[in-house]
C-alpha positions, 0 to 999 in steps of 0.5 A: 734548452729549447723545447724540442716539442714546439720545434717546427721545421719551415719548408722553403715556400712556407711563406710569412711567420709571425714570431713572439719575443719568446720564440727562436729562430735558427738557420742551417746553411751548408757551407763548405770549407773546402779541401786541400791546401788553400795555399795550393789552389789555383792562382787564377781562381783566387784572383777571379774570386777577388775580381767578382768580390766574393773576398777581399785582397786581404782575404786573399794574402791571409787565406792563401798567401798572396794578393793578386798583383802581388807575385 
């Protein structure tokens, strides 16, 4: 278990940290999984995000159950 007592909490211009081999680091993102059906949304969207490459063809059959150009 971590000692809690030595937990620092890091600001976003809290600048350069030097770290031990002992110490720890954890990142928290948010992040979101979305609502609703993936196989529902919107066909254009889908493609859109495979176009910028923010996923894959593959991605996109195995998420939402079709690849662009594929109809």
């Amino acid at each position: 278990m971590p000692d809690c007592r030595r937990e620092k909490l890091l600001g976003r211009r809290e600048g350069a940290r030097f770290l031990t081999g002992r110490d720890r680091v954890s990142i928290e993102m948010p992040g979101g999984g979305g609502y609703g059906d993936p196989k529902e949304r919107d066909r254009a969207l889908v493609e859109r995000d495979v176009g910028h490459g923010f996923i894959t063809r593959e991605q996109a059959e195995r998420s939402y159950g079709f690849a662009p150009g594929n109809r």
